[in-house]
NUVOMI-151125 format. One record per residue (C-alpha): residue in three letters; x, y, z. Coordinates in Angstrom, 1 decimal. Example, Ala and Ser with C-alpha at 12.3 -4.5 7.8 and 13.67 -1.06 7.14 Angstrom:
{'ala', {12.3, -4.5, 7.8}}
{'ser', {13.7, -1.1, 7.1}}
END
This chain:
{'unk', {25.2, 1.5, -62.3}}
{'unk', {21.4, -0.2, -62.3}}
{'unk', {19.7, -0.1, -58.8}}
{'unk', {18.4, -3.0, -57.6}}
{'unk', {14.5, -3.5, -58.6}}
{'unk', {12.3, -2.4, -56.0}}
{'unk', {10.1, -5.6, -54.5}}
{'unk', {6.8, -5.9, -55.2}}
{'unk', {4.3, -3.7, -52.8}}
{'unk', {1.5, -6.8, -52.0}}
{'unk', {-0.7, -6.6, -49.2}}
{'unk', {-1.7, -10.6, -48.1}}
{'unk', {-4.6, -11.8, -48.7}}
{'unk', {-4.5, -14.2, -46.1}}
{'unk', {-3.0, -14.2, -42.7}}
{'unk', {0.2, -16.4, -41.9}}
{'unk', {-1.0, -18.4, -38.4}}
{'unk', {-1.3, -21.9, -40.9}}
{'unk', {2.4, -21.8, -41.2}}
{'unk', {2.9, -20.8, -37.9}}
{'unk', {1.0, -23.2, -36.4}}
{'unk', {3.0, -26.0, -38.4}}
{'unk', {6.1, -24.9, -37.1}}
{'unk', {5.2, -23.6, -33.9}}
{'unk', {3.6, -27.1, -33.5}}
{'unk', {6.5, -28.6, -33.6}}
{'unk', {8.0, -27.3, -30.9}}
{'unk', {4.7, -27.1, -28.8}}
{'unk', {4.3, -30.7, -29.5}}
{'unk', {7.5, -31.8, -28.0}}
{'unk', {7.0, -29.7, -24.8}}
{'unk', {3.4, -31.5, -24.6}}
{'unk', {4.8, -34.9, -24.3}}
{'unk', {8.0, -33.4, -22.1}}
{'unk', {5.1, -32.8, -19.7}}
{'unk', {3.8, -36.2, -20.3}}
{'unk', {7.2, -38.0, -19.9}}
{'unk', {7.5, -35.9, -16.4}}
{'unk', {4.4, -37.3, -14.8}}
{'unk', {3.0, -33.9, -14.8}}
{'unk', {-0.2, -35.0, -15.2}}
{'unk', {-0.1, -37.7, -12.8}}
{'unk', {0.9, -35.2, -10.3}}
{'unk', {-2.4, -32.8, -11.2}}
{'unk', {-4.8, -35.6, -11.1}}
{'unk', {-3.6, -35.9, -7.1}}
{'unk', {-3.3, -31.7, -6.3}}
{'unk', {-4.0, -28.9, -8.6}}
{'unk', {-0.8, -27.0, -8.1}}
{'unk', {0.8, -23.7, -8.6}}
{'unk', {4.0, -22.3, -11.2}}
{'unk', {5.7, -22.4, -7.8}}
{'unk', {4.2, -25.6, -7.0}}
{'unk', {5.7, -27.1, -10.3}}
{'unk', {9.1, -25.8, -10.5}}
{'unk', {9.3, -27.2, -7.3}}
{'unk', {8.1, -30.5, -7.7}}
{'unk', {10.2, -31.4, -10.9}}
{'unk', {13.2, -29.0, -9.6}}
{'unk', {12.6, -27.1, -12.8}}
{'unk', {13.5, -23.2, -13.1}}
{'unk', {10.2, -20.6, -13.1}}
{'unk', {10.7, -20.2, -16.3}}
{'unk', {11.0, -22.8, -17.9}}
{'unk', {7.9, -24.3, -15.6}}
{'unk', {5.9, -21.5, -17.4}}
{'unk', {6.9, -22.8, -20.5}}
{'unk', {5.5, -26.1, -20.0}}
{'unk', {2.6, -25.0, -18.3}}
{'unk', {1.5, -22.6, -20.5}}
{'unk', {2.0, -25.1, -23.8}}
{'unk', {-0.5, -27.5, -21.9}}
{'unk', {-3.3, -25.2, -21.5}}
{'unk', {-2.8, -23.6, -24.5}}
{'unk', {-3.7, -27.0, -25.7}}
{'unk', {-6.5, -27.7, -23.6}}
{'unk', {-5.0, -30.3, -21.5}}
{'unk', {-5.1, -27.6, -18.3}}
{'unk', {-6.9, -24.6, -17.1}}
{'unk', {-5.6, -22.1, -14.9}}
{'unk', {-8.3, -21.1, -11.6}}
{'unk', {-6.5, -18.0, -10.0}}
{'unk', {-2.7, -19.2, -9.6}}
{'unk', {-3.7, -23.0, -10.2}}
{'unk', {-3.4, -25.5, -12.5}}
{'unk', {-6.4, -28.2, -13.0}}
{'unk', {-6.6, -31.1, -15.3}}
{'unk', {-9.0, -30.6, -17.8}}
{'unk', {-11.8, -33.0, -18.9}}
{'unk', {-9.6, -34.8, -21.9}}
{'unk', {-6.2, -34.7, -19.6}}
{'unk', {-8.3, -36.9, -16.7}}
{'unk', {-10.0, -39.2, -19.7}}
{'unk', {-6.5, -40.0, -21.8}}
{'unk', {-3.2, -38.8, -19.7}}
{'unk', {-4.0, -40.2, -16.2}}
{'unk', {-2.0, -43.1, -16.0}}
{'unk', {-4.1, -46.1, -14.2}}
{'unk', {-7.4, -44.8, -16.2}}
{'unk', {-9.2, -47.0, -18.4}}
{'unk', {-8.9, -44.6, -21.5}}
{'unk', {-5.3, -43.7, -21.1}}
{'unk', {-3.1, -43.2, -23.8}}
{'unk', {-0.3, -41.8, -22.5}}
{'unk', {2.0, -45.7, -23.3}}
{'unk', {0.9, -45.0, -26.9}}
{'unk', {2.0, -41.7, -27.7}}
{'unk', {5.3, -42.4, -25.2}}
{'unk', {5.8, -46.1, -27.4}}
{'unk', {5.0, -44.1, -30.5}}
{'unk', {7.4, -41.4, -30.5}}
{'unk', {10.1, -42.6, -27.7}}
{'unk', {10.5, -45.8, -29.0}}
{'unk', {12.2, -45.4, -32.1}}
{'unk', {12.4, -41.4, -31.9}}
{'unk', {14.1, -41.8, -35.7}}
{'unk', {11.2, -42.4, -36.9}}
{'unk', {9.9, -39.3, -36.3}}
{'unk', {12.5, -36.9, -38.0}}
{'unk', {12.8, -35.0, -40.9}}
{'unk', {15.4, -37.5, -42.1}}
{'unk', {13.2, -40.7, -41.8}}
{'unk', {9.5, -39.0, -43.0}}
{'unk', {11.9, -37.3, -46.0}}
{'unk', {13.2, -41.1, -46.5}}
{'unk', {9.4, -42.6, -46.4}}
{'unk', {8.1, -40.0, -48.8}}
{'unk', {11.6, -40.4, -51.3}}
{'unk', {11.9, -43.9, -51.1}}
{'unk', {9.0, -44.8, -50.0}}
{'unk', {9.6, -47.7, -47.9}}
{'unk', {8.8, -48.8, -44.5}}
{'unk', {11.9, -47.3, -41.6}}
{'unk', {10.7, -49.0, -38.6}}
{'unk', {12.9, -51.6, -36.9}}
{'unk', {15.5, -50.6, -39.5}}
{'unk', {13.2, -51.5, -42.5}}
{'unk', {12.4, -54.7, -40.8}}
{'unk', {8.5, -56.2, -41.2}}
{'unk', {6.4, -54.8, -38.8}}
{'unk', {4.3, -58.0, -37.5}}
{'unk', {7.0, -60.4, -38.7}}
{'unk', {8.9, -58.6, -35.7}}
{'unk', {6.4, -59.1, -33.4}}
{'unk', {5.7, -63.0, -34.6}}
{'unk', {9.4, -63.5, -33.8}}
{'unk', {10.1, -61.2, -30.3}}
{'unk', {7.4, -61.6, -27.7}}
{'unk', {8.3, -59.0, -26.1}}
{'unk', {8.0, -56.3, -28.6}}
{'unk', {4.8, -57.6, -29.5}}
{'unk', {3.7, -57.0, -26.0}}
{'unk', {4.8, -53.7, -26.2}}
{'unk', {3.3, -52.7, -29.4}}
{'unk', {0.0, -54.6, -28.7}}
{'unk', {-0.6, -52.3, -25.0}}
{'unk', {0.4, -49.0, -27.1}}
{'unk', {-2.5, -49.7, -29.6}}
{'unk', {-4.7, -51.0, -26.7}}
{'unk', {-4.4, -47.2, -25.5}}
{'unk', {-4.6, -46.4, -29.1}}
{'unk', {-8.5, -48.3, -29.7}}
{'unk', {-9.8, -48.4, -26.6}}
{'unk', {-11.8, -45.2, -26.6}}
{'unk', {-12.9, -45.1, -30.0}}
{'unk', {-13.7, -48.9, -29.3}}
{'unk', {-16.2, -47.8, -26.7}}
{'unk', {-17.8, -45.2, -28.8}}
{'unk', {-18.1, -47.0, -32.0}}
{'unk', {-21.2, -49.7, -31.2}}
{'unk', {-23.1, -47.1, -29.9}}
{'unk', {-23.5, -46.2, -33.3}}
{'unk', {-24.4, -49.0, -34.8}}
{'unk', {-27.4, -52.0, -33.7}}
{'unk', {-25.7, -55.2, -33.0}}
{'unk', {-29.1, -56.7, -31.1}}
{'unk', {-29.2, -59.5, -33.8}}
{'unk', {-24.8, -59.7, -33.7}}
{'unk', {-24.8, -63.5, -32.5}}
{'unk', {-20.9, -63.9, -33.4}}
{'unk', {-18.4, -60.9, -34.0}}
{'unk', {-15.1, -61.8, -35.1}}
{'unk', {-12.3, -59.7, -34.4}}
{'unk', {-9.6, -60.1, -37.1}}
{'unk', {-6.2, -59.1, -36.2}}
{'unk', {-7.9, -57.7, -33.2}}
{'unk', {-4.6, -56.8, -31.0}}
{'unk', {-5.9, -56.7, -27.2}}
{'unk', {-9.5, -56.7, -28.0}}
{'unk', {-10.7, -53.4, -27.6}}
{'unk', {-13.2, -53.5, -30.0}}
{'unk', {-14.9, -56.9, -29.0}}
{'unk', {-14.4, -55.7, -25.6}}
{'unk', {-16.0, -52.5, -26.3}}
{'unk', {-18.9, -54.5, -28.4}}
{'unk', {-19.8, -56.6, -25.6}}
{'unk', {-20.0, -54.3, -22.8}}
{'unk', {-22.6, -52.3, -25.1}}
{'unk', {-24.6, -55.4, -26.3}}
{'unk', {-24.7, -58.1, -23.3}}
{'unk', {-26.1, -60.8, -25.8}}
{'unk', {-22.9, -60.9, -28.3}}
{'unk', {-20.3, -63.1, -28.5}}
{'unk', {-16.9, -61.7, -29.8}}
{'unk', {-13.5, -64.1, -31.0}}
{'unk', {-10.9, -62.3, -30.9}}
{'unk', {-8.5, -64.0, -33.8}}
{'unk', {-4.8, -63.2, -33.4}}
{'unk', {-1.2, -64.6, -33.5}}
{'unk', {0.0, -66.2, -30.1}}
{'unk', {1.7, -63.6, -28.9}}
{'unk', {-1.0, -60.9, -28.7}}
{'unk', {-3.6, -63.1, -27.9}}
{'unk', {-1.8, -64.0, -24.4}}
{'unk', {-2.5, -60.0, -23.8}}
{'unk', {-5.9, -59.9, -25.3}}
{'unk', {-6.8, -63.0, -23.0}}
{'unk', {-5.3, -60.6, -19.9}}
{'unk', {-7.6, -57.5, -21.1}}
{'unk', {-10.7, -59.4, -22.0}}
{'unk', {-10.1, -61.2, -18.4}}
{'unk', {-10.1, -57.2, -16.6}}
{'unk', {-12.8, -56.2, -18.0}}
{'unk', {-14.7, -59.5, -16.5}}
{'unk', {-15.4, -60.9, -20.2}}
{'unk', {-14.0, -64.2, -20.7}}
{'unk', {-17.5, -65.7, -21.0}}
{'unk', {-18.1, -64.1, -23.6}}
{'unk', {-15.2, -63.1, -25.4}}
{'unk', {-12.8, -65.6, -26.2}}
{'unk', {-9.0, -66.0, -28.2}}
{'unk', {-8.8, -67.8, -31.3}}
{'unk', {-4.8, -68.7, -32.2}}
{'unk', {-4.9, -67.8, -36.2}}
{'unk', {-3.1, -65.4, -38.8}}
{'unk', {-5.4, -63.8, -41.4}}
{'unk', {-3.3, -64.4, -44.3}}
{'unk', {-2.7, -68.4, -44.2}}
{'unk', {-5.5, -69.6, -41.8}}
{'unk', {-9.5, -69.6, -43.0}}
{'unk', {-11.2, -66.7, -41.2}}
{'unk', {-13.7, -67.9, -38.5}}
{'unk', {-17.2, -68.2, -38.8}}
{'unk', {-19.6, -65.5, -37.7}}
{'unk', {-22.2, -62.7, -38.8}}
{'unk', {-20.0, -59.6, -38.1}}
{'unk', {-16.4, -59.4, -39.5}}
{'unk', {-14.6, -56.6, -37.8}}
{'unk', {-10.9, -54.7, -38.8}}
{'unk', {-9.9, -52.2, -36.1}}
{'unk', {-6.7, -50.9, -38.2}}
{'unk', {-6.2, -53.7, -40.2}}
{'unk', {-6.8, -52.7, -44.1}}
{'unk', {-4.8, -49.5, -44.2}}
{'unk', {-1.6, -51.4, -43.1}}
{'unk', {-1.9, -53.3, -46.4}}
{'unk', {-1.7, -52.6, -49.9}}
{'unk', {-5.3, -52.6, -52.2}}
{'unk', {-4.7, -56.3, -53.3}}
{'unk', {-4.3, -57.7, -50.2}}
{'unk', {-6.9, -55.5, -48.7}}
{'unk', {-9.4, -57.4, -51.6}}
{'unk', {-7.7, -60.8, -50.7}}
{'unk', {-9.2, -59.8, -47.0}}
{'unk', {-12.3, -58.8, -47.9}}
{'unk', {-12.9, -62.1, -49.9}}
{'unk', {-11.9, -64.2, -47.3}}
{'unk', {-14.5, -62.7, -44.8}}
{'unk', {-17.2, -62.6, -47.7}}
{'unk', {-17.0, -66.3, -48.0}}
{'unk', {-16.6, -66.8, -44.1}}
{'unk', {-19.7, -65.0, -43.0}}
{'unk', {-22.9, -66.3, -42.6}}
{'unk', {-25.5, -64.9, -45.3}}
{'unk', {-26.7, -61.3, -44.3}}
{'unk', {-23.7, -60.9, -42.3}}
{'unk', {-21.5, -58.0, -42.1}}
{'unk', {-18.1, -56.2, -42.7}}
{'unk', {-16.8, -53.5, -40.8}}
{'unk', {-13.7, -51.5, -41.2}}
{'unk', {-12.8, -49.3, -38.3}}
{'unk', {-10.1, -46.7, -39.4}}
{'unk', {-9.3, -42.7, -39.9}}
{'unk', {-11.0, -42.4, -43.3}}
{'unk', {-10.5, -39.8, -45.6}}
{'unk', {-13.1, -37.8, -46.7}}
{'unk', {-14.1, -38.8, -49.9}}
{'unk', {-12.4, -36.5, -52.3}}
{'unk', {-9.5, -36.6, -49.7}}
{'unk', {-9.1, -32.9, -48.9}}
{'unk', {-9.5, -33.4, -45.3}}
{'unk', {-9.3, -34.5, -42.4}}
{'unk', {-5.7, -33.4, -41.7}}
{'unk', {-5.0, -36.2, -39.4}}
{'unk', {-6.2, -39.1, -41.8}}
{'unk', {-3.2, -37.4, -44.3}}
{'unk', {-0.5, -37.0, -41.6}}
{'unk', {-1.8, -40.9, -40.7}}
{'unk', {-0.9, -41.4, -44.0}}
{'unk', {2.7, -40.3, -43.8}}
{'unk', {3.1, -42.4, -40.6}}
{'unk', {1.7, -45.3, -43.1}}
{'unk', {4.7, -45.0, -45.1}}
{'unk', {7.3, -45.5, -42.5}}
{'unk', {5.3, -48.1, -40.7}}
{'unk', {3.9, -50.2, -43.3}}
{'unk', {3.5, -51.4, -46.9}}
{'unk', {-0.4, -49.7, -46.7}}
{'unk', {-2.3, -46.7, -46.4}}
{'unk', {-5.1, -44.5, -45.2}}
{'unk', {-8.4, -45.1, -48.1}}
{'unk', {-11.1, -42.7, -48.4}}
{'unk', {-14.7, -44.1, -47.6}}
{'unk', {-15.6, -44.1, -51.1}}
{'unk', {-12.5, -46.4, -51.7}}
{'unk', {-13.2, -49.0, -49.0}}
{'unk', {-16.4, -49.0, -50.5}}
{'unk', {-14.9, -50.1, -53.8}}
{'unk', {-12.7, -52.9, -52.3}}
{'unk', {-15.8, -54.2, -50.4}}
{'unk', {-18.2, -54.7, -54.1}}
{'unk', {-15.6, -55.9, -56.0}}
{'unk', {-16.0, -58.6, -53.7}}
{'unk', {-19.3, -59.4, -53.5}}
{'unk', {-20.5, -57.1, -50.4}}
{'unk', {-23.7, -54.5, -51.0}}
{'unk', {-25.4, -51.7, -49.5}}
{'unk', {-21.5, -50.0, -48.7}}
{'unk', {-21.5, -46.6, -46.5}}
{'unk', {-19.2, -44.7, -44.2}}
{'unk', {-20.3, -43.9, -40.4}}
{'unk', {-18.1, -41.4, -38.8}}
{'unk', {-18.3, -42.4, -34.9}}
{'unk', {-15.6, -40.7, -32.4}}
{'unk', {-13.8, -38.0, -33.5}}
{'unk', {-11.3, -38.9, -36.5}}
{'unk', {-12.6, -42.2, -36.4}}
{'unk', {-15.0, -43.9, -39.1}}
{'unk', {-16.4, -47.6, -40.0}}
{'unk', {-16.8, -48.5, -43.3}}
{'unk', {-19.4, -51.5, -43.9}}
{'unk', {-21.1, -53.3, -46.1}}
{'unk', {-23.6, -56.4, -46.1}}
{'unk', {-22.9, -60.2, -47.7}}
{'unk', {-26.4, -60.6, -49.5}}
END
C-alpha cells in the first residue's frame, strides 16, 4: 500500500493579515454601518456613554454592545477614555447627522438602497457580464430624468458624497482670475459651492437636468449663495455647454465610456473662453494603476453602476490632448481624491 506523500515543510514568507483583513472586513464593515443605521453616533455626539450605557440605550445584550463598540474604535470612529466612549475627530466631521460634512445618507443610500447590489452574486455578475445591475439593469440618469423622486434621493447621497472633498479641492488650486466656473452635471453643487465660498469673486453655474437642479437651487440657497451661484436647466449630451473660463466634472467622466468622455472634452474645448480650463474631479488611479486600492474597488462599483470607469491620471491626460487641451497634470487634493486639468491654448 503507498502512504500518502508527506506535504511540503514551507515556512511563509509573508504574514497572512492581507487576507484577513479582506474577509475580516467584511464582516467589520457591516457592523460599522449597523452602528450607523442605529443612530449610535447621533447618540455620542449628545453624551459619551458607557458598554452599559449602550446596551441600554439600544436594548442590545453586553455582548453584543461590545461587539459593536469595539468594531468602531477599532476603526477610528471612537476612542475609549476609562469606561467611555467618545466620538473621534472623523465620526463628529462625516457621521453626525445635521453636520455640514455628513455622509452618513450616502453610505446608508449606497448600500441600503438596493443591498443586491452589493453581493457576491451582483459584483460576480458585473465582473462576468459586465453590465450595469442597478435598478434591474435600468440607466442610471435616464431613471432619475423620469422619477423625481429618486433623483432627489440620489442627488442628497452624492451631495454627502462631494461635499468635503468639494471644500478641500480649491484650496489647492488659484481661481483669483476664475470669472465664470461651470459646473457640468454638477448634482447639488458642492463643488461651485465649495469654489465660491473659497474665492468671493467667482461666479459658478451649476448646469443640470430639472430635477437636480430644484435641489442644487435648495443647497446653493443654505449656504447663502444664490448671488453668486446660479442653475442652468441643460443635459451635457444634447445641449451646447455654457460659456465660461473653468469647465468643471465632479464624477462625471468615469461614469462614461472613453468616446464619450472625448465627445465631453471637445464640447468644453470649444465652449471655453481662450486660456480657460478643464478640470476633472475624481478617484484617479495612480498612473501605472497599482494603487490606490479604493480607485480599483471604485472601479468594480463602476461596473454595476455604469457604462464607465475609474482612468489613471495619465489617461485623462490623454483624452484631454486628443482634444486640443495642453499643459495636462494630476493634483491629488483630499485624500483619494485628485483633479485632472489641462488648459485650452
Amino acid at each position: 500500500m503507498t502512504e500518502p506523500a508527506k506535504p511540503e515543510a514551507k515556512r511563509p514568507r509573508v504574514d497572512d493579515s492581507r487576507l484577513l483583513d479582506i474577509q475580516m472586513g467584511l464582516f467589520g464593515g457591516q457592523a460599522f454601518l449597523v452602528g450607523l443605521d442605529l443612530g449610535l453616533f447621533a447618540r455620542l455626539a449628545e453624551t459619551p456613554m458607557s458598554l452599559s450605557d449602550v446596551a441600554k440605550a439600544f436594548d442590545l445584550d453586553p455582548r453584543a454592545a461590545e461587539a459593536l463598540l469595539t468594531v468602531q474604535t477599532t476603526l477610528g470612529f471612537l476612542e475609549k477614555r476609562g469606561d467611555t466612549y467618545h466620538l473621534t475627530d472623523i465620526a463628529e466631521d462625516y457621521l453626525v447627522p445635521g453636520t455640514p460634512l455628513y455622509m452618513g445618507d450616502f453610505l446608508r443610500e449606497a448600500t441600503f438602497a438596493q443591498p443586491e447590489l452589493t453581493s457576491y452574486a451582483s459584483v460576480k455578475r458585473s465582473i462576468l457580464e459586465n453590465r450595469t445591475q442597478i435598478y434591474d439593469g435600468g440607466e442610471l440618469f435616464q431613471t432619475h430624468e423620469e422619477q423625481a423622486a429618486q433623483a432627489r434621493t440620489f442627488t442628497m447621497m452624492m451631495h454627502g458624497h462631494s461635499i468635503a472633498p468639494g471644500m478641500a479641492w480649491p484650496e489647492k488650486f488659484d481661481l483669483s482670475g476664475v470669472r465664470k466656473m461651470i459646473d457640468i452635471g454638477g448634482g447639488s453643487g458642492a463643488h461651485a459651492i465649495g469654489a465660491a465660498l473659497r474665492w468671493p469673486d467667482l461666479k459658478a453655474v451649476v448646469f443640470e437636468r430639472p430635477n437636480v437642479a430644484d435641489v442644487a437651487q435648495e443647497q446653493i440657497a443654505a449656504y447663502g449663495l444664490s448671488d453668486r451661484v446660479t442653475t442652468e436647466i441643460g443635459d451635457f449630451f444634447t445641449d451646447d455647454l455654457p460659456a465660461g473660463d473653468l469647465h468643471f466634472y465632479g464624477d462625471i467622466f468615469h461614469d462614461w465610456t472613453d468616446e464619450t468622455c472625448r465627445e465631453l472634452a471637445a464640447k468644453s474645448f470649444a465652449a471655453l473662453e481662450p486660456g480657460g480650463r478643464i478640470m476633472i474631479h475624481e478617484v484617479i488611479f495612480d498612473d501605472d494603476k497599482t494603487g490606490p486600492f479604493c480607485a480599483a474597488a471604485l472601479n468594480v462599483v463602476m461596473l454595476a453602476w455604469t457604462e464607465g470607469r475609474q482612468r489613471s491620471g495619465a489617461e485623462l491626460a490623454a483624452i484631454l490632448t486628443q482634444e486640443g487641451f495642453v499643459d495636462a497634470e494630476t493634483t491629488r487634493t483630499f485624500g483619494y481624491w485628485s483633479v485632472a486639468s489641462a488648459r485650452k491654448p
